[in-house]
Every structure is written in structure tokens, then in C-alpha cells.
TORTOR-842769 format. One record per residue (C-alpha): residue in one letter; x, y, z negated. Coordinates in pm, 1 decimal, decimal comma. Last residue first. Layout:
BEGIN
LOMAR_A_X_Y_Z
...
//
This chain:
BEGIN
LOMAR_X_7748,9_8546,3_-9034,0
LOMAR_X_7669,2_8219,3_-9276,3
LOMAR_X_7707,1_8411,0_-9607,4
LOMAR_X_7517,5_8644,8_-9487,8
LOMAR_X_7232,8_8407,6_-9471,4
LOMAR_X_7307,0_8220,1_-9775,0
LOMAR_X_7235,4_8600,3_-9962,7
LOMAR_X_6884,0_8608,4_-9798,8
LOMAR_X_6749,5_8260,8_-9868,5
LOMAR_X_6876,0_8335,3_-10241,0
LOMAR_X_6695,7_8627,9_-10277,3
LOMAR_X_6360,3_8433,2_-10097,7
LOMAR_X_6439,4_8168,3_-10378,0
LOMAR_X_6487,7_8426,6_-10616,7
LOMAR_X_6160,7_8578,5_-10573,4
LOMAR_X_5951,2_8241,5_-10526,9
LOMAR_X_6130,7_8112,3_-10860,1
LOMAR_X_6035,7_8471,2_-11032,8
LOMAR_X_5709,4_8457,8_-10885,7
LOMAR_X_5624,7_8120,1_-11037,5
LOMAR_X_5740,5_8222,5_-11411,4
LOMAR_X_5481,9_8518,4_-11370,1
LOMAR_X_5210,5_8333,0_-11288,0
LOMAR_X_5334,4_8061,7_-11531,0
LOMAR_X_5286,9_8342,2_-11815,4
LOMAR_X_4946,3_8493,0_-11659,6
LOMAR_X_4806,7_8177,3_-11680,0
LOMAR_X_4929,2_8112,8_-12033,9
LOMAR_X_4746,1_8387,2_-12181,4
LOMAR_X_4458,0_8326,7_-11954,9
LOMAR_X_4324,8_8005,7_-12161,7
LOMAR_X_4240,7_7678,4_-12015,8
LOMAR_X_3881,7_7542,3_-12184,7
LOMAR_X_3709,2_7830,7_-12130,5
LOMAR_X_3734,5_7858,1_-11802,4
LOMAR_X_3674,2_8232,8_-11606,0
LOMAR_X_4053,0_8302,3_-11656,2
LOMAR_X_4165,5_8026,9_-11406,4
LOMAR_X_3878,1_8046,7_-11151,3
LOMAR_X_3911,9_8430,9_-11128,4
LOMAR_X_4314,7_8421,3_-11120,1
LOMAR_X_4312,6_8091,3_-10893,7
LOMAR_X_4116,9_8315,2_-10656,1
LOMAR_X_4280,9_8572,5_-10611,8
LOMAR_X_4636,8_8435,3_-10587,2
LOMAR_X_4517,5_8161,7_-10308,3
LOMAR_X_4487,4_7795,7_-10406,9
LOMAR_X_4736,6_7505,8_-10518,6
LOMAR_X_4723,8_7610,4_-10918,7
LOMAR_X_4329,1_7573,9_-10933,5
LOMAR_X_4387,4_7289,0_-11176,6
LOMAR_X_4701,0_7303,5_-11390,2
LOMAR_X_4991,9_7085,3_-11160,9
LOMAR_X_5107,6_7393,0_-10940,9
LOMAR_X_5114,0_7624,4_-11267,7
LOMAR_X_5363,9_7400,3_-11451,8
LOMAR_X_5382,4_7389,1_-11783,5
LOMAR_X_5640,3_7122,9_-11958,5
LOMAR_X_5809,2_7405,7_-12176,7
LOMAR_X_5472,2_7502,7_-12301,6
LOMAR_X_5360,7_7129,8_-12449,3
LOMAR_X_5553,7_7171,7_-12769,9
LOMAR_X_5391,1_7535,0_-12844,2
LOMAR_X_5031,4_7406,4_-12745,7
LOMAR_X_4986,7_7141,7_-13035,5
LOMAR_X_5070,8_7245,3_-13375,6
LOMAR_X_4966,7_7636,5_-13393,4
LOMAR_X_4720,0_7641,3_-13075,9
LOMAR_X_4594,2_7272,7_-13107,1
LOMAR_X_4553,3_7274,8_-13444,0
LOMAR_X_4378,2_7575,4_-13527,7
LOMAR_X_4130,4_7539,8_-13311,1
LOMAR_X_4083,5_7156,6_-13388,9
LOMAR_X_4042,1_7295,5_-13766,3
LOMAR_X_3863,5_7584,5_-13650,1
LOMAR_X_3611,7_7377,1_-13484,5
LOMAR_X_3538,2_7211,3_-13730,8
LOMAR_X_3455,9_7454,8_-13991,3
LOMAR_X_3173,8_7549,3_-13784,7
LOMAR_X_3153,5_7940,8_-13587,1
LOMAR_X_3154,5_7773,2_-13206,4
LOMAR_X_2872,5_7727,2_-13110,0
LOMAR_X_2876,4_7472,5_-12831,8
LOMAR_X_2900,9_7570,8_-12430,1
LOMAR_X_2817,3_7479,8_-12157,2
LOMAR_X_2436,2_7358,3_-12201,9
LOMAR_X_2184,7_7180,0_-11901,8
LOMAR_X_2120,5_6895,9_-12116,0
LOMAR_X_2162,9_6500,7_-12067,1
LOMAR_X_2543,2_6481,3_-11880,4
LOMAR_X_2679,7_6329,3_-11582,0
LOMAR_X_2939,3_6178,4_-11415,9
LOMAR_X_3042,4_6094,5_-11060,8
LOMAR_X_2877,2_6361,9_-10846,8
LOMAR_X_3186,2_6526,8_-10766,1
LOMAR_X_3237,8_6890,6_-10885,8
LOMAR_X_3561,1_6916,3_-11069,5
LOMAR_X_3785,3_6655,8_-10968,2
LOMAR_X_4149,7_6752,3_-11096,3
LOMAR_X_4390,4_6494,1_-10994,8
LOMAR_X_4758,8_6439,6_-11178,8
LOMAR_X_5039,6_6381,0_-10935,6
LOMAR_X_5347,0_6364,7_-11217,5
LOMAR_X_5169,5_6379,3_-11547,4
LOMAR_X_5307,5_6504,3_-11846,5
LOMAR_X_5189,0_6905,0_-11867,4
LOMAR_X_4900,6_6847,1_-11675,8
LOMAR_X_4762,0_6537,9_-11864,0
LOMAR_X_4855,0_6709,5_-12213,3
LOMAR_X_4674,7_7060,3_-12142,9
LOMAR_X_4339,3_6818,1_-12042,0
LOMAR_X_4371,6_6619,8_-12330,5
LOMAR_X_4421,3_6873,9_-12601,3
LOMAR_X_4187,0_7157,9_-12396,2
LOMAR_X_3905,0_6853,9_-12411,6
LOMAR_X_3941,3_6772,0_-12796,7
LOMAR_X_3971,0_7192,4_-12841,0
LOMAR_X_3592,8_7221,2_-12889,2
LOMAR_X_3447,5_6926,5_-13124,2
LOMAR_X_3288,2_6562,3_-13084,4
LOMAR_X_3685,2_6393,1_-13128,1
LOMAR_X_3936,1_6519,3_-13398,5
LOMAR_X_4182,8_6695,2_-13309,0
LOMAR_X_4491,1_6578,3_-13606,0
LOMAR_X_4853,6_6671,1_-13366,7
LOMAR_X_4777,7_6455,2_-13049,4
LOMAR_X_5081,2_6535,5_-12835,2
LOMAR_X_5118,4_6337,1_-12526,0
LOMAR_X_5451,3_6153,1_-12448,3
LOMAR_X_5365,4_5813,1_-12546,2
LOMAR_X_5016,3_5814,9_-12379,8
LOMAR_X_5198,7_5887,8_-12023,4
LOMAR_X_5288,6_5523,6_-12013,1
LOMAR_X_4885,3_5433,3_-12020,1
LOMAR_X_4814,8_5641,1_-11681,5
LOMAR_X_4534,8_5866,9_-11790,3
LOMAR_X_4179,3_5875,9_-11666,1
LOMAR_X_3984,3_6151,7_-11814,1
LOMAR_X_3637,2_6201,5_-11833,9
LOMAR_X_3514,0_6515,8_-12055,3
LOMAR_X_3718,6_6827,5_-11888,4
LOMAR_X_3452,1_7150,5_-11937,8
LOMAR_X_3319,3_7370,7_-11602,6
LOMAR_X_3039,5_7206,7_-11535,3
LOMAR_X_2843,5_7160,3_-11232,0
LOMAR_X_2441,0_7130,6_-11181,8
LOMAR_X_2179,6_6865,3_-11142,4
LOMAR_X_2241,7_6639,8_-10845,2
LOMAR_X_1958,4_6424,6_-10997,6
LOMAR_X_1947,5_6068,2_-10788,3
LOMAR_X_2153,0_5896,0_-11059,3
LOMAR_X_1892,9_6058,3_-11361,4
LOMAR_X_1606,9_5936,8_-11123,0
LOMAR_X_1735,7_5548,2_-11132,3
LOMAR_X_1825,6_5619,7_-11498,3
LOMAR_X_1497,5_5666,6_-11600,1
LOMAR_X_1401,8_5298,9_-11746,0
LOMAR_X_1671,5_5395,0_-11984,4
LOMAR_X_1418,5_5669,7_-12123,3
LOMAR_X_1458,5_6057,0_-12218,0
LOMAR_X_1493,6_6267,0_-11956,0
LOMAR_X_1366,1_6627,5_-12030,8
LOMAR_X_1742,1_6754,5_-12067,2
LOMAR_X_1748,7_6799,5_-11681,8
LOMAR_X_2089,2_6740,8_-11512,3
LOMAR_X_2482,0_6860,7_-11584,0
LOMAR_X_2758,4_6718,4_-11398,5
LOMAR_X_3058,6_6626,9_-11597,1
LOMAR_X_3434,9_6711,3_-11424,4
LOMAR_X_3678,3_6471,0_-11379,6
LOMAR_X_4061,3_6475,8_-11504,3
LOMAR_X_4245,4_6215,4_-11297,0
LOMAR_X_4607,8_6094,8_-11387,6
LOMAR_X_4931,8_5887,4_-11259,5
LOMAR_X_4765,4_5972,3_-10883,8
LOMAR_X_4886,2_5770,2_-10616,7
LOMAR_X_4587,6_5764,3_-10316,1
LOMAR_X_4554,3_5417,0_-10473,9
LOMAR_X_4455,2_5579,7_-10793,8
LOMAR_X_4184,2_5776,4_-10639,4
LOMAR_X_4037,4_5453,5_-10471,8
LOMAR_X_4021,1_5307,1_-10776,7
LOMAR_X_3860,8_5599,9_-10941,5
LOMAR_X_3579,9_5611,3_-10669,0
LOMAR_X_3530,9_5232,7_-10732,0
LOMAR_X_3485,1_5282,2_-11132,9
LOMAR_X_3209,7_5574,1_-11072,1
LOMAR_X_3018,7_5395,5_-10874,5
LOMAR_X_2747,2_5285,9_-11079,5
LOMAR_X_2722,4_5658,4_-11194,5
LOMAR_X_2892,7_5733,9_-11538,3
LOMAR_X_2695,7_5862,4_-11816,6
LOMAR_X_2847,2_6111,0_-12054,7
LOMAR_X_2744,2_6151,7_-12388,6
LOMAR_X_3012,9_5970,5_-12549,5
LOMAR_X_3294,6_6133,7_-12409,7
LOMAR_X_3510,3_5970,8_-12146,5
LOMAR_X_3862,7_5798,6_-12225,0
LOMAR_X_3943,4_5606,3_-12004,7
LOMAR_X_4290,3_5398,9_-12000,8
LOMAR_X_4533,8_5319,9_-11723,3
LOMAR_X_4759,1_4999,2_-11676,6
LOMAR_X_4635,4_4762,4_-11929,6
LOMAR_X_4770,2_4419,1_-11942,1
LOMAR_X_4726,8_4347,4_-12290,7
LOMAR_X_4506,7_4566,4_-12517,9
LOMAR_X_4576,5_4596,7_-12863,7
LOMAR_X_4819,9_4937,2_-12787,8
LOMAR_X_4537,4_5070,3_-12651,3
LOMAR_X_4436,4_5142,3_-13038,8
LOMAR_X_4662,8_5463,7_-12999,9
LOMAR_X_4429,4_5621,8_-12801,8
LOMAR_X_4188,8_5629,7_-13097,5
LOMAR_X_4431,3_5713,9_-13342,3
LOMAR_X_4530,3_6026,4_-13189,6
LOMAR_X_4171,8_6081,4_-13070,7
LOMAR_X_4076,4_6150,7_-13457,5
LOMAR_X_3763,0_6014,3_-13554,3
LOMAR_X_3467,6_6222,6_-13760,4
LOMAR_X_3354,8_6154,9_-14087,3
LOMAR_X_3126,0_6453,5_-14073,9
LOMAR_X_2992,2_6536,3_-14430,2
LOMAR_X_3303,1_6740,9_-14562,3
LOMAR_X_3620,5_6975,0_-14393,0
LOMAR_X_3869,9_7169,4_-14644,1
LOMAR_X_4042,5_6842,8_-14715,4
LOMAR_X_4204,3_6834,6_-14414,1
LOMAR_X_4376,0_6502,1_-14298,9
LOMAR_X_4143,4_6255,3_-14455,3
LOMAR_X_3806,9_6438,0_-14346,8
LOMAR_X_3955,5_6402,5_-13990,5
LOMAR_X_3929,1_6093,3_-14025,6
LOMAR_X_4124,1_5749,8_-14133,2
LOMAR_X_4122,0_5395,8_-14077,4
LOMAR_X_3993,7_5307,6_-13743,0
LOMAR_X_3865,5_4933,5_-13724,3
LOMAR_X_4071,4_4720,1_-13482,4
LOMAR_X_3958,5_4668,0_-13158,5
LOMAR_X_3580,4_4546,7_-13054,2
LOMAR_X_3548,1_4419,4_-12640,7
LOMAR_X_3227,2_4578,9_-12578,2
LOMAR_X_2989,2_4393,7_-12371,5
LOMAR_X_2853,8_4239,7_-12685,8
LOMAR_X_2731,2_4665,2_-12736,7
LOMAR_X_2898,9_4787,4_-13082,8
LOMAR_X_2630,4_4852,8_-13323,1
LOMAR_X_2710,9_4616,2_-13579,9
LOMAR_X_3070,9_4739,1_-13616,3
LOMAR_X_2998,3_5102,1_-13739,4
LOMAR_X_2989,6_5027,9_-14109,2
LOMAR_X_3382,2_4949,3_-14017,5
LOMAR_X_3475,6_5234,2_-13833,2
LOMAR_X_3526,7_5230,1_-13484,9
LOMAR_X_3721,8_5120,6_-13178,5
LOMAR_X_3568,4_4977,1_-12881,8
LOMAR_X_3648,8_4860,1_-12540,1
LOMAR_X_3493,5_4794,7_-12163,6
LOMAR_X_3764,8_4600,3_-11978,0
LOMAR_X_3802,2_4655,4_-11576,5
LOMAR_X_4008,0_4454,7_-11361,5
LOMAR_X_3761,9_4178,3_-11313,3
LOMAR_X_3476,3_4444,6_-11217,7
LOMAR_X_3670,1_4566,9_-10920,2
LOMAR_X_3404,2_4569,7_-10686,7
LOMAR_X_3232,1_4751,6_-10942,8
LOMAR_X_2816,6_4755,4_-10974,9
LOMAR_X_2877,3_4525,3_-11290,2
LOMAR_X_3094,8_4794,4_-11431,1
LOMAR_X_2848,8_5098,8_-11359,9
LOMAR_X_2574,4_4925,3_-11543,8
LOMAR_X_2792,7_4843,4_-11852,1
LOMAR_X_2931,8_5215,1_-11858,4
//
């Protein structure tokens, strides 16, 4: 992230930030500006999970609030590296008018292990991925999102994010192959049996997805601009957007494209 700031043209307009716990502080790059410790886990809001103090991205997000002049945030997971133009590219998506980007990981060789690599880890096409990691989000659309208690490093922190961005967002952008991010390890998917991950499970299906399912729209969810066919396959082949809900919008959309055709025809009788 340091790298690919100081390769920016835009490097005065971008601020590198950190929120953590306290016995965390020492390790928090001098590039980093620090925010104000987090308070709380997810250990604090469900007693039923030990060991793993892990944060909740409610109260990560919310730390923006320390940051003055701030028009969009990032929030990327911590195990993916951005390429030394990855701040440029999302300038120029922005000025094509987009209130949010969702971009897709690439995945290269887990056999890299050194800094001294990263020249051949930026040259490494590797492979695509079908998860949401990096997400650019217009700060005003923070206040509508709905956070419930996911924690962050589990399944369910990318469907939260990702199911929030298309529900809120006006022009949102989904990138899902471009050579802008990567990842250490060829792996899709996480087991998915740990305690954890039913509490994020559990959260975002009974807490989270019922107030976002008035605001779905299919033509905002990625794949929603292409052919039937193929935004079926696409749509029920990701695991982190879930078919149930596909078929529902699918359905909602050919009832407005029915009437509107029904309506077409009953304005031209009207006009003979």
C-alpha cells in the first residue's frame, strides 16, 4: 500500500490509516496515520466465540469519522497487495462517476515469500478470483450500510460489503478480473465448519440481508447488464451472492419488463 502510494500521481490526495487495538499500536507502519484504538470484538458481542479477538468492520468503518476531508474510503483485506498503480486506476474510475468500485483479487504462486520479490509478484498474472476483497466506497454511503456484528478475517465480511455497495450505491463498478490486486496462495475458498463463521453466517442472513432486500436491484448486482444465460451461470456459480435472491430480482425484473410492454400496448389503443 506504501509502494503503490508513492508510485501515485495523486499521492497528496491519498491518506494511508490505521485502527487497532491497543497491544497492536507498535506495529503500525510510520506511514500509517494511527486512529483511535478499537474497543470491542467480536468476542464482546457473542460470548459463544473464544481465542480470536477479532475486529468488527462496523467499528472499523466507523473510525472514518476521525478523518477530515475524506471523500471515499478503502477498505481492502489484509492480505491483498495492491499494484503500484492501483490508486491511479481508481482515480480514473471515479472520474468516469462511480459512487463505488468492488474489485476483484488476483491469485499468484504461494511459493513467494520475500519483499525483495515483489518485482516478480507485479509481473505474475496469476489467476482470477471470484471473492469481493477491495472495495472503494463513497464515504456518504457509510451511513446507510448495515453492519449488524461481522467481524473481519471470516466468510460473510465480503457478502456484507459487497450486498451493501449494490444495494446503496447509485453507479457502483464491479471489476472482476483486472490485474490490480493480488493475493499469496492459489485458494478460493476457506473451510467453512468454525464457530466463526457461523456467527458472521448467522448474522448477515438473520440481521443483515432482510433490511437490505427492499433496496435490490438486479441491474446494479454484478453480472446484472448481460444476457439471461449467462448472468444465471455467473450469478449462481459465486459463492459470495446467493441464487435465492437471483432468482427473486429475476423474477421482479420480468414483471416490470412485462407490464411495461402491457402498458406500451394499452397506450397504443388508447391513441387510435
Amino acid at each position: 500500500m506504501i509502494r503503490a502510494k508513492n508510485a501515485s500521481n495523486h499521492t497528496d490526495k491519498i491518506k494511508l490509516v490505521c485502527t487497532h487495538f491497543e497491544e497492536d499500536k507498535s506495529i503500525v507502519p510510520a506511514e500509517f496515520q494511527s486512529l483511535s484504538n478499537l474497543t470491542r470484538s467480536v468476542l464482546d458481542v457473542n460470548s459463544k466465540l473464544e481465542r480470536r479477538k477479532l475486529p468488527l468492520i462496523a467499528d472499523i468503518l466507523q473510525k472514518i469519522e476521525e478523518i477530515d476531508e475524506v471523500s471515499y474510503v478503502i477498505f481492502t483485506n489484509m492480505d491483498i497487495a495492491l499494484m503500484p498503480y492501483f490508486y491511479d486506476a481508481v482515480f480514473t474510475y471515479l472520474d468516469k462517476g462511480h459512487d463505488a468500485i468492488v474489485i476483484n483479487r488476483r491469485r499468484i504462486s504461494g511459493t513467494y515469500r520475500k519483499i525483495e520479490e515483489l518485482p516478480l509478484m507485479y509481473a505474475d498474472m496469476g489467476k482470477s478470483h471470484p471473492g469481493f476483497d477491495c472495495f472503494v466506497i463513497k464515504k456518504e454511503l457509510l451511513q446507510q450500510f448495515v453492519m449488524g456484528n461481522i467481524c473481519v478475517g471470516i466468510s460473510f465480511l465480503e457478502a456484507t460489503l459487497v450486498h451493501n455497495i449494490f444495494s446503496f450505491a447509485k453507479n457502483p463498478l464491479f471489476v472482476p478480473d483486472a490485474h490490480l490486486t493480488f493475493h499469496i496462495g492459489m485458494d478460493v475458498l476457506v473451510p467453512r465448519t468454525n464457530d466463526f463463521y457461523k456467527h458472521n453466517r448467522k448474522e448477515f442472513f438473520e440481521r443483515i440481508e432482510p433490511q437490505l432486500k427492499p433496496h435490490f436491484d438486479l441491474k446494479k448486482f454484478p453480472y446484472g447488464a448481460l444476457p439471461l444465460p449467462k448472468r444465471a451461470i455467473k450469478w449462481m456459480l459465486n459463492p459470495s451472492i446467493f441464487t435465492k435472491n437471483y432468482v427473486k430480482m429475476e423474477g421482479k425484473n420480468f414483471w416490470y419488463k412485462t407490464k411495461a410492454q402491457l402498458d406500451e400496448v394499452r397506450w397504443r389503443i388508447l391513441q387510435k
